[in-house]
ROVEXTI-426139 format. One line per 3 residues: number of its first residue (from 1); their letters; for each residue x, y, z of N, C-alpha, C. Coordinates in pm, whole numbers, plus 32768, in hexadecimal, padded with zeros to 4 digits. Example, Ala and Ser with C-alpha at 12.3 -4.5 7.8 and 13.67 -1.06 7.14 Angstrom:
<recs>
1	as	8527 7DC7 830C 84CE 7E3E 830C 8528 7EB6 830C; 8505 7F1F 82C4 8557 7F96 82CA 850A 8003 8313
</recs>
This chain:
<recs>
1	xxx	5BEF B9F2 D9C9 5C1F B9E2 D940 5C5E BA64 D90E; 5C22 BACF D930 5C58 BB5A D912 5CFE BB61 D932; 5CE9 BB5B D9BB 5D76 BB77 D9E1 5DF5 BB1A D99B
4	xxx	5DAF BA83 D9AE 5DE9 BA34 D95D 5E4B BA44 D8CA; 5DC8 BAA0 D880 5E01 BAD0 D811 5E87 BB3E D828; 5E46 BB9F D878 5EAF BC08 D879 5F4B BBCE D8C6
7	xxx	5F13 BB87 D8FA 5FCE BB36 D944 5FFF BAFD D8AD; 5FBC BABA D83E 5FFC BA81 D824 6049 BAB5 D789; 6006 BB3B D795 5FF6 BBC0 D737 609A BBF8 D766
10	xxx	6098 BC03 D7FE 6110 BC4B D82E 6173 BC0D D82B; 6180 BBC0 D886 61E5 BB4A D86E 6225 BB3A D7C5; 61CA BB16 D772 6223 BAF7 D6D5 6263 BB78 D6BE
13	xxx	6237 BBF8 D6E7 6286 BC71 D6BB 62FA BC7D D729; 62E3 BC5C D7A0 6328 BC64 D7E5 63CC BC22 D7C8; 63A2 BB7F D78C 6408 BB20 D75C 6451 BB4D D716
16	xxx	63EF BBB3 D690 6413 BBB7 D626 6495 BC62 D62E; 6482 BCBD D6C0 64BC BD10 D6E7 6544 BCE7 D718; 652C BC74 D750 65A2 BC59 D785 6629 BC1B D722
19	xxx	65BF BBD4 D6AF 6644 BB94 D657 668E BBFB D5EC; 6657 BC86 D617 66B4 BCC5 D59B 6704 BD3E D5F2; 674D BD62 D581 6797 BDDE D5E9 677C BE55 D567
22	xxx	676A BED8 D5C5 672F BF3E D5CE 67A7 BFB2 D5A4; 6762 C042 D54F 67B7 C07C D57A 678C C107 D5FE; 67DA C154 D625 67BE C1B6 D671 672A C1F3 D660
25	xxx	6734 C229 D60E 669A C242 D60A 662D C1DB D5F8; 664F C17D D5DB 65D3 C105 D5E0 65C8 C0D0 D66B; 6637 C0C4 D692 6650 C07E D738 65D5 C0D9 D76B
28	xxx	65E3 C179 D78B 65AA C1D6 D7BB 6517 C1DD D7B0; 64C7 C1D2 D71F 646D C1BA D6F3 6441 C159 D742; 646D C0F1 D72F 6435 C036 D788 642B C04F D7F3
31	xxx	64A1 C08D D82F 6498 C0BC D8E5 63F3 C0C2 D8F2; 63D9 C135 D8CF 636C C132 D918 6300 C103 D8F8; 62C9 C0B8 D863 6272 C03C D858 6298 C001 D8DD
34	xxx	6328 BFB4 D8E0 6314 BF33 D949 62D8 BF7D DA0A; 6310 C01B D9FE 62AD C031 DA78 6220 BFF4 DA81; 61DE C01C DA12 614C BFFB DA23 612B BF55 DA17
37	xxx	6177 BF1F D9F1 6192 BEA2 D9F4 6173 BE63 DA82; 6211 BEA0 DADA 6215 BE88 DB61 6197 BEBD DBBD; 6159 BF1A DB9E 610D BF6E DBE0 6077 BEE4 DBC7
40	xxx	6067 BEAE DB51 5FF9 BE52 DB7B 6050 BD9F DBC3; 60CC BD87 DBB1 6102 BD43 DC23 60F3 BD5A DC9C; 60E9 BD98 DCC6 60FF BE02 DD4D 6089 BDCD DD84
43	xxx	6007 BDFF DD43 5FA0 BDC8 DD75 5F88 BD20 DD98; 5F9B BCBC DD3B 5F94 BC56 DD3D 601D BBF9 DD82; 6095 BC35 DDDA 60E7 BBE4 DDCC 609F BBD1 DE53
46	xxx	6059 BC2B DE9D 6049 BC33 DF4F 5FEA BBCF DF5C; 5FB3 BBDE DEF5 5EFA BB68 DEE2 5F4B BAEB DEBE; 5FB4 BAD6 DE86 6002 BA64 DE7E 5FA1 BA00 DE03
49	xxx	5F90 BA58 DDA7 5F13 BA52 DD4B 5F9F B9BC DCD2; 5F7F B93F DCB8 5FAC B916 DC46 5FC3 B946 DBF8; 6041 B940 DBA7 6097 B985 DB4B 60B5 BA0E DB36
52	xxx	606E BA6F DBAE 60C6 BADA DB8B 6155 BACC DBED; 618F BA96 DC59 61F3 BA84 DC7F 6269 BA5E DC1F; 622C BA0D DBA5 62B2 B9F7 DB55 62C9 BA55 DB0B
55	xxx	6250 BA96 DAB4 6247 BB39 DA66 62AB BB86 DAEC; 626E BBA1 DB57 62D2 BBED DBB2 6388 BBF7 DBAD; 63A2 BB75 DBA8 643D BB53 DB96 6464 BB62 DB0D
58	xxx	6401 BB37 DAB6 641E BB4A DA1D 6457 BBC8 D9FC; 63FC BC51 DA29 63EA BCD0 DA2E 6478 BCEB DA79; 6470 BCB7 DADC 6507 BCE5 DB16 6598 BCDD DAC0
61	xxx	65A9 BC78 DAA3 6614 BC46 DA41 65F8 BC62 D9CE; 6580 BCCB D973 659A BD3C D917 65DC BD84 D93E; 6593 BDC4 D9B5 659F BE4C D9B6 6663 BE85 D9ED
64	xxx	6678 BE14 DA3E 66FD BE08 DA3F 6741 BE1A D9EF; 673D BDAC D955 676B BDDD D8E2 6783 BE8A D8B7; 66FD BEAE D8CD 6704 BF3A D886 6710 BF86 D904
67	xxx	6714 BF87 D989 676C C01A D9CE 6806 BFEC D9B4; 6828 BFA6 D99A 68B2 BF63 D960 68F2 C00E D8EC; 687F BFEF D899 68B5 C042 D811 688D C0C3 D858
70	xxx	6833 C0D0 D88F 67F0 C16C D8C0 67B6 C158 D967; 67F7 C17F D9A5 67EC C16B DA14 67CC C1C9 DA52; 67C0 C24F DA1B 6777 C2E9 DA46 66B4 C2C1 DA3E
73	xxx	66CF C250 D9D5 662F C275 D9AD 65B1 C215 DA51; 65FE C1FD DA9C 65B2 C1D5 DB04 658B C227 DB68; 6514 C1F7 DB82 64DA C279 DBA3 64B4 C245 DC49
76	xxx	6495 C2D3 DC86 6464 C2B0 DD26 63F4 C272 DD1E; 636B C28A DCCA 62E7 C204 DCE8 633E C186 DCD6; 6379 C154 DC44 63B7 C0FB DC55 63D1 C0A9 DCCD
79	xxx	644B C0FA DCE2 64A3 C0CE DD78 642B C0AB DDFD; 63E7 C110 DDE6 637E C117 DE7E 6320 C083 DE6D; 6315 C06E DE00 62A2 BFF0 DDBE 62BA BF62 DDFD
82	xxx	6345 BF76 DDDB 63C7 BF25 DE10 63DA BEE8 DE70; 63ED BF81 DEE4 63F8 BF65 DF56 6386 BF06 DFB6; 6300 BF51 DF5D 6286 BF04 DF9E 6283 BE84 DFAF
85	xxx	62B1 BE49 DF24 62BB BDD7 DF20 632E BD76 DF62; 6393 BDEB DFBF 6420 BD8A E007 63DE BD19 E05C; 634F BD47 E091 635A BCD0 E0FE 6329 BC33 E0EF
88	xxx	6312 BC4B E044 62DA BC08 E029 6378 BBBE DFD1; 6390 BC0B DF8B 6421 BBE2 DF2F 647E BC5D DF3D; 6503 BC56 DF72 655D BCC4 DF5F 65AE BCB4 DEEB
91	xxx	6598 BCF3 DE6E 6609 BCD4 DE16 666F BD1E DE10; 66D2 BCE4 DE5F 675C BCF3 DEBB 67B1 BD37 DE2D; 67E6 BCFD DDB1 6825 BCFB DD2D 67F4 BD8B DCF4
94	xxx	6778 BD86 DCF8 6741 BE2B DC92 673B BE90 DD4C; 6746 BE96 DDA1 6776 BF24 DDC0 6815 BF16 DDE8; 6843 BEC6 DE07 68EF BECD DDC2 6900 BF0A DD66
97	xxx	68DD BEE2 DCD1 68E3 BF1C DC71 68BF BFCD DC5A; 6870 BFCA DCB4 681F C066 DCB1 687A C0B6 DD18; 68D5 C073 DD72 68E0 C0D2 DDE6 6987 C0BC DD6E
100	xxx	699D C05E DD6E 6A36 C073 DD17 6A8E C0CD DCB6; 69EC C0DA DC64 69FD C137 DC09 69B8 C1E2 DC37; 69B7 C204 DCC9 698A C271 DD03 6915 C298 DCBE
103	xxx	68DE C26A DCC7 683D C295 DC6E 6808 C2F8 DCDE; 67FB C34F DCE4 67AC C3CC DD4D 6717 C36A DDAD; 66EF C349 DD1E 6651 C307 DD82 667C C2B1 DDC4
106	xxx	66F0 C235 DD8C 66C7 C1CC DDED 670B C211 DE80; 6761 C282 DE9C 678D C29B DF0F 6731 C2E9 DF53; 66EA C328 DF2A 6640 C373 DF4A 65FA C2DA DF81
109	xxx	65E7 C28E DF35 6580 C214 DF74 65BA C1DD DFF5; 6660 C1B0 DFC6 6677 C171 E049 667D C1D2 E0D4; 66A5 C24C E0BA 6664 C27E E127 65EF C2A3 E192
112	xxx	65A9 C2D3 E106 650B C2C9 E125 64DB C257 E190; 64ED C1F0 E113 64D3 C16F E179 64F1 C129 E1CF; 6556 C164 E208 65AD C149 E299 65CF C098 E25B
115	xxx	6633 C096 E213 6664 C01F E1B8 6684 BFD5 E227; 6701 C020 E275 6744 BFCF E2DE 66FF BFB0 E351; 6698 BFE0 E370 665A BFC0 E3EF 65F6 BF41 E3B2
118	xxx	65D7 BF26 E326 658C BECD E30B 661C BE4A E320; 6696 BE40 E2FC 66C6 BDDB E30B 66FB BDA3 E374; 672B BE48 E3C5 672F BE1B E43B 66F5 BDE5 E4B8
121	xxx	665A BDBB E466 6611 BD8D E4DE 65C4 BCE9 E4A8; 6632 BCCE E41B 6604 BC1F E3EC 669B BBD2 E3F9; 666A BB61 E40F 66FC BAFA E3F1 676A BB3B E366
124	xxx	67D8 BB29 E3AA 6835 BB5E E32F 6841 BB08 E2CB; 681D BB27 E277 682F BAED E1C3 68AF BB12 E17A; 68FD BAD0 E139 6968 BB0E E0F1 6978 BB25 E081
127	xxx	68BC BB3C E049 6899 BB97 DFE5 68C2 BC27 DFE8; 68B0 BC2B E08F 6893 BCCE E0B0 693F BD08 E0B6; 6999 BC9B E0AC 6A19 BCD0 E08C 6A2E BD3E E028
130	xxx	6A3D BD11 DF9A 6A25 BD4D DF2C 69D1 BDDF DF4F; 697E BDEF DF8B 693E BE6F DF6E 697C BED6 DFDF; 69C2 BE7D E04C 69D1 BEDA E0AC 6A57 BF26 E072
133	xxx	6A99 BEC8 E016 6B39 BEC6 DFEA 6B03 BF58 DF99; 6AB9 BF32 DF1C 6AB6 BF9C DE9B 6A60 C01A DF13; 6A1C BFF6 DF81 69F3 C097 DFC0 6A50 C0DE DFD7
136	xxx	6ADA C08D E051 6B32 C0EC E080 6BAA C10B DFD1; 6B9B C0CE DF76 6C0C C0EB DF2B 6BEA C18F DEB1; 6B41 C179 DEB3 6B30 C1ED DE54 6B0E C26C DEF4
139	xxx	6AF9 C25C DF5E 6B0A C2F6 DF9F 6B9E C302 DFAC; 6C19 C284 DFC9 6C8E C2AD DFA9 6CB2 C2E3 DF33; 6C97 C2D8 DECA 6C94 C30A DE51 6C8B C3B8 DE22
142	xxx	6BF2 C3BE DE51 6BA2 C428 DE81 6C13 C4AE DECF; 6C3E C458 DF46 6C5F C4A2 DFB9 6D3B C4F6 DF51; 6D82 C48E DF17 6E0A C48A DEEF 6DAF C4F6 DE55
145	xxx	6D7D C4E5 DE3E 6D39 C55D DDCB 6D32 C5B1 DDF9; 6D0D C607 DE60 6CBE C674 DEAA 6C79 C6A5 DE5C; 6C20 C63B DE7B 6B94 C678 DE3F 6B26 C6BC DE89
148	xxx	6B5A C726 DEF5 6B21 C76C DF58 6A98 C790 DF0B; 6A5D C79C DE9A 69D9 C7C9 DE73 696E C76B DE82; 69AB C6EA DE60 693E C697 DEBC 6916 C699 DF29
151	xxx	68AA C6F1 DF57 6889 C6FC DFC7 685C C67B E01C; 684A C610 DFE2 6828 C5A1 E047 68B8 C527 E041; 68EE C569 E020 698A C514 E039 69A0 C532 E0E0
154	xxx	69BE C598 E0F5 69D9 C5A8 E19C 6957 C563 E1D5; 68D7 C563 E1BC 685C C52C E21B 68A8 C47A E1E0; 68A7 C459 E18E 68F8 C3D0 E1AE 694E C371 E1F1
157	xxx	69C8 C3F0 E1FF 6A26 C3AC E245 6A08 C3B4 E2C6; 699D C420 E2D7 698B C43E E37E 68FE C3C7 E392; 68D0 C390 E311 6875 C317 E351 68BE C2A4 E347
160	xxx	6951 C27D E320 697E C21B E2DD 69A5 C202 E38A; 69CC C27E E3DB 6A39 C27A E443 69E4 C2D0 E4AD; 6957 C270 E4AF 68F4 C261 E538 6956 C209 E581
163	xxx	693E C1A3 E607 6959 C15F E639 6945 C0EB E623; 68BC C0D5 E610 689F C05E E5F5 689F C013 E548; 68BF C0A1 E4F3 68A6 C097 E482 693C C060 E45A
166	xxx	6995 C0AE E47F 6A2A C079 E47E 6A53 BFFD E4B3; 6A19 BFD3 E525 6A1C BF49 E53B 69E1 BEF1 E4F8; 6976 BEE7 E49E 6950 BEAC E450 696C BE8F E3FA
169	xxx	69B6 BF08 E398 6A0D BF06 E342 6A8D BEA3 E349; 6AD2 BEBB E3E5 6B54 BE8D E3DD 6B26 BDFE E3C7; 6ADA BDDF E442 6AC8 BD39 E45B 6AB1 BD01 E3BC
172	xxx	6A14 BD5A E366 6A43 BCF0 E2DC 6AAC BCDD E282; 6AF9 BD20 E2B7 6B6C BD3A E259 6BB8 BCA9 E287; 6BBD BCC0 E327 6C34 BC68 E36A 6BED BBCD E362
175	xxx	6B72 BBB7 E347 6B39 BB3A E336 6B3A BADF E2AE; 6B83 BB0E E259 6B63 BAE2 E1EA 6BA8 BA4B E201; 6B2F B9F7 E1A6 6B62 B95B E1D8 6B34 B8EF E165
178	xxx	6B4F B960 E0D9 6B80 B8FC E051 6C0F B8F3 E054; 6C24 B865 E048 6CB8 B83C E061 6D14 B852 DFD5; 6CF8 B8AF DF68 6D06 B8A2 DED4 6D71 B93B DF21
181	xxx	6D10 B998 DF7D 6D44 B9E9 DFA6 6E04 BA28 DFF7; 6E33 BA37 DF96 6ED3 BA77 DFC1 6EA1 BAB8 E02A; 6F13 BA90 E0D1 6EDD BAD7 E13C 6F3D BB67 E136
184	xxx	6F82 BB74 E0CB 6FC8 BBCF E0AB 6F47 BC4F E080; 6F1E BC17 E036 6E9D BC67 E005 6E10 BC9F E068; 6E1E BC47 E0DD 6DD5 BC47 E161 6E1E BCD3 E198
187	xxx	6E81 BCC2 E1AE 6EE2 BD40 E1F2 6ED6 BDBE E1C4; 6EE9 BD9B E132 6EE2 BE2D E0FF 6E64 BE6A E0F3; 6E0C BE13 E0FC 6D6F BE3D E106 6D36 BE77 E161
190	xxx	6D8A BE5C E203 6D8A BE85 E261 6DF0 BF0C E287; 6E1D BEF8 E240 6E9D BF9A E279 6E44 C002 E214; 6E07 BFDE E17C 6DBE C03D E16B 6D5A C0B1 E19D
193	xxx	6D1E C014 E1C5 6CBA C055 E222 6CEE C0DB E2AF; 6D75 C085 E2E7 6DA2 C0DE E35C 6E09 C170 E304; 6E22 C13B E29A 6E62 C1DE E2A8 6DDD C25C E234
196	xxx	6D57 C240 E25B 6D0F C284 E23A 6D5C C2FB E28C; 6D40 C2B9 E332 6D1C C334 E3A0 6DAA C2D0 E411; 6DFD C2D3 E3E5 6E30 C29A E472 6E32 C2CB E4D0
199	xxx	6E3D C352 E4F1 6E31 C3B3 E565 6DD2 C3BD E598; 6D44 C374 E569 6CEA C3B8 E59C 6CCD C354 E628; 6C67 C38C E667 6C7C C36D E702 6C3D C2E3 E709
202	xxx	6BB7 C2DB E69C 6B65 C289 E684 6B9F C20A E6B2; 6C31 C1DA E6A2 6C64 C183 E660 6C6B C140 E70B; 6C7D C1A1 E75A 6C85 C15B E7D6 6BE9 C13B E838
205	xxx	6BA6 C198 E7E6 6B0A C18C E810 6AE9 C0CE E7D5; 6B28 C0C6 E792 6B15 C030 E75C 6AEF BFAD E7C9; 6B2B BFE0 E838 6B70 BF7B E8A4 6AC0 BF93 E8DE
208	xxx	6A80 BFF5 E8D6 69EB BFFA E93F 6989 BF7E E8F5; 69C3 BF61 E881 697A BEF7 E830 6988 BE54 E865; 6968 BE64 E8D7 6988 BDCE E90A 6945 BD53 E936
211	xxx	693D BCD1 E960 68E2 BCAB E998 6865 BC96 E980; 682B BD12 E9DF 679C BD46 E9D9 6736 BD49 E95E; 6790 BD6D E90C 6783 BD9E E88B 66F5 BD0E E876
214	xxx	6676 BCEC E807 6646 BCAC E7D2 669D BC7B E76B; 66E0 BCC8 E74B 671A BCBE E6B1 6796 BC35 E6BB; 67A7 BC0E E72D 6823 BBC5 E75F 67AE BB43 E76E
217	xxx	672D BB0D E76E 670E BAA0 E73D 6717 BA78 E6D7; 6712 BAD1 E678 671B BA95 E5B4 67A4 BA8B E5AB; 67E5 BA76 E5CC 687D BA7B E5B7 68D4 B9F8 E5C4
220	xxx	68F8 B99C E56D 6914 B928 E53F 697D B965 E4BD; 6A06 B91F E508 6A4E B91B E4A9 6AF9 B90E E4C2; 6B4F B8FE E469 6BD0 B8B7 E476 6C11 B8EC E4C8
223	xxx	6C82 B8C6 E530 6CA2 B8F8 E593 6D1D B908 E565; 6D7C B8C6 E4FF 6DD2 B8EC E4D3 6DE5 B95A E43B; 6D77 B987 E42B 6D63 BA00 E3B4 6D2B BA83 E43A
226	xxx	6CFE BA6F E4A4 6CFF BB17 E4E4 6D71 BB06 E545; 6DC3 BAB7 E53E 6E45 BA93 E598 6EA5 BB10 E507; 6EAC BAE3 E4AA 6EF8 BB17 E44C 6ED2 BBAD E450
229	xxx	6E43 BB8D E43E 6E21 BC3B E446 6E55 BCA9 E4A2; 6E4A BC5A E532 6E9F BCB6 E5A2 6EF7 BCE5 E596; 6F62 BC74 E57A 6FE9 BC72 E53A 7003 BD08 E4FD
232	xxx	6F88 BD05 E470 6FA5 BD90 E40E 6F8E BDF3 E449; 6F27 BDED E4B1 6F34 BE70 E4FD 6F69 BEB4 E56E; 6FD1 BE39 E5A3 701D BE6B E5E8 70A9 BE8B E5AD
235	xxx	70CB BE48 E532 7114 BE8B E4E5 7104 BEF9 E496; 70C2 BF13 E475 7090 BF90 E44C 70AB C02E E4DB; 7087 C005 E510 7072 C052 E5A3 7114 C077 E5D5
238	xxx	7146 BFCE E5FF 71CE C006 E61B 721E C059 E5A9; 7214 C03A E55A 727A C06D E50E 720B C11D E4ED; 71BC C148 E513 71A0 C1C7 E4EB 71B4 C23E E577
241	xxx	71B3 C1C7 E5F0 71C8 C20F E66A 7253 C1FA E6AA; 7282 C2A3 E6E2 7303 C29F E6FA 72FB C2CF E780; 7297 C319 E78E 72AC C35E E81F 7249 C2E8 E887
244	xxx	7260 C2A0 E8ED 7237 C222 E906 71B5 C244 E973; 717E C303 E989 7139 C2F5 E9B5 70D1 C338 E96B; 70E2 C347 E8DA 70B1 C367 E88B 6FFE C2FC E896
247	xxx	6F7E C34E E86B 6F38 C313 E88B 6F19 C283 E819; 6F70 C295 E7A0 6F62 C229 E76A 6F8D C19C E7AA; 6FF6 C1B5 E7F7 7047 C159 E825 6FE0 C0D8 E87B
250	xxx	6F7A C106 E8B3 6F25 C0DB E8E8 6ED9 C06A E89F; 6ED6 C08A E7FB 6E76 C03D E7B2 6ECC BFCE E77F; 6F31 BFB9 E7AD 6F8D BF3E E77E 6F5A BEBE E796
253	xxx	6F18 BEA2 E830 6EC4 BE78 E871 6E53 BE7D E87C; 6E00 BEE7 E8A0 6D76 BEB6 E8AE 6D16 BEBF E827; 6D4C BEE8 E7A7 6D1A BECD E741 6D05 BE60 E728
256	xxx	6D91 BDF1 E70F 6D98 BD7A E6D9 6D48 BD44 E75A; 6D61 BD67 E7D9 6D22 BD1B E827 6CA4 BCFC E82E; 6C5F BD56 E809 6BBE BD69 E7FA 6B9C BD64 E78A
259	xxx	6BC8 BD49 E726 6B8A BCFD E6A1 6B7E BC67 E6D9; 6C1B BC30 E6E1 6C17 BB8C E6F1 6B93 BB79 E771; 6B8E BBC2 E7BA 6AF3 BBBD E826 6A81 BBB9 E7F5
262	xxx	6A70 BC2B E7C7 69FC BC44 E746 69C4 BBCE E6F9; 6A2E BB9E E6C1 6A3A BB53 E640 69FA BAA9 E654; 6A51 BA8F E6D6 6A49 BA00 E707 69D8 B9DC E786
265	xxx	69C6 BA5D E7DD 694B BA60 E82F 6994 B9F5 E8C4; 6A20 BA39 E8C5 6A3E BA14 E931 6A93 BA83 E959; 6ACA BA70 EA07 6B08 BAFE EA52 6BAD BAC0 EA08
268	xxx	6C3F BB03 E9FB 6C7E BAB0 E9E6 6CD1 BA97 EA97; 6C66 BB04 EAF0 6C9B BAD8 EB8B 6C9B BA49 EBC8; 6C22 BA2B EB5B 6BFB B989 EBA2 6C61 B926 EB97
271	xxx	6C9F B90E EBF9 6D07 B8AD EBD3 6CE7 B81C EBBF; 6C48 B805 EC0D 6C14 B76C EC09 6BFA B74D EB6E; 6BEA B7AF EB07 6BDE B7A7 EA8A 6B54 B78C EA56
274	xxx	6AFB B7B0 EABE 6A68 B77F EAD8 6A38 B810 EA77; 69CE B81D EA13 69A3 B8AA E9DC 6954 B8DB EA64; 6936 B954 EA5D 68FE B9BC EAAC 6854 B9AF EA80
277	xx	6810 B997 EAD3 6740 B9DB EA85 672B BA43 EABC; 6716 BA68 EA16 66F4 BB0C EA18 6672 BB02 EA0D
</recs>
């Protein structure tokens, strides 16, 4: 009955947070009420305890509202609270929002928490579009600023452009498979991503991602949206490489080649058209 009360204590303030709008300093103020908010969600979403899961989402779609107006005021427990709770719920929309608007913590958390190695090792969702989009667009941001004082801007791009982390990246990018989606908008989502680092070597380390890989069982999805994707990155490629033994020249091919592998969980050597078991 206790708890009862207090869910149903939170929740009406919670409702009642969400239907108004705030100014800067009030947003800021609330920020961190709704931490402590989340912080007793946190506990109860794992116990899968009745009605705090809807307080949970409720809380989310405040607090959205207000990093909206103040988006400095989020904090790393916050974010970390968060994260705990991805495996239970990832709310894909509020760290978009957080990585979009370069908020310092949420790029501290997603590192911390090895973000990409958590997605790169579940079925691709094209929730995880959106966040991968607003990650690479605020370190591009970041990077065309030179904002060399951020000291964990360089530890970013150098975790963004691991091997396996970059392949992860590309593939959700190249998987997106809401049909509302301009594949125009697919492309450019993808050349973002490549002219972080086009030079870098990583890009051909891509190709060791094959097969073998576990990550090539969860992989279900349209054969004509990572057909397009190739496409962008071999256009992209030709047209940036001139000298033909240049080592980019190489990734024209076994990039696109080893995503569509990756992706579909077949060799594209097999000519019987039979998939490969990995």
């Amino acid at each position: 009955m206790f708890h009862t009360t207090i869910n149903f204590s939170l929740d009406f303030a919670v409702k009642w947070i969400r239907a108004h709008m705030f100014s800067f300093q009030e947003a800021t103020a609330i920020t961190a009420v709704l931490e402590d908010i989340l912080a007793a969600c946190a506990i109860h979403v794992h116990d899968e305890v009745p009605g705090w899961n809807e307080l949970y989402y409720d809380r989310i779609l405040a607090y959205e509202r207000l990093i909206l107006v103040s988006p400095t005021a989020c904090s790393f427990r916050d974010l970390q609270l968060k994260l705990n709770i991805m495996a239970v719920s990832w709310s894909r929309r509020e760290a978009a929002n957080l990585t979009l608007h370069r908020v310092p913590a949420a790029y501290d958390v997603f590192l911390q928490n090895q973000c990409l190695q958590y997605f790169g090792v579940r079925a691709l969702h094209v929730g995880w579009v959106r966040v991968i989009c607003a990650y690479c667009t605020g370190i591009s941001a970041m990077m065309l600023q030179g904002l060399d004082g951020i000291t964990t801007l360089q530890q970013q791009v150098d975790y963004l452009h691991q091997p396996q982390n970059l392949f992860a990246a590309c593939c959700i990018l190249a998987t997106q498979q809401d049909e509302s989606i301009d594949r125009t908008v697919v492309g450019n989502d993808i050349k973002a991503l490549v002219r972080l680092r086009p030079r870098d070597a990583v890009w051909d380390e891509c190709r060791n991602l094959c097969l073998v890989s576990e990550l090539a069982r969860h992989r279900q999805v349209k054969m004509d949206a990572v057909k397009y994707a190739i496409r962008v990155l071999d256009i992209f490629f030709d047209a940036e490489v001139h000298d033909p033994v240049s080592p980019l020249a190489s990734l024209r091919r076994s990039v696109g080649r080893k995503v569509l592998e990756w992706c579909t969980g077949r060799s594209l050597d097999d000519k019987s058209g039979q998939g490969q078991q990995v």
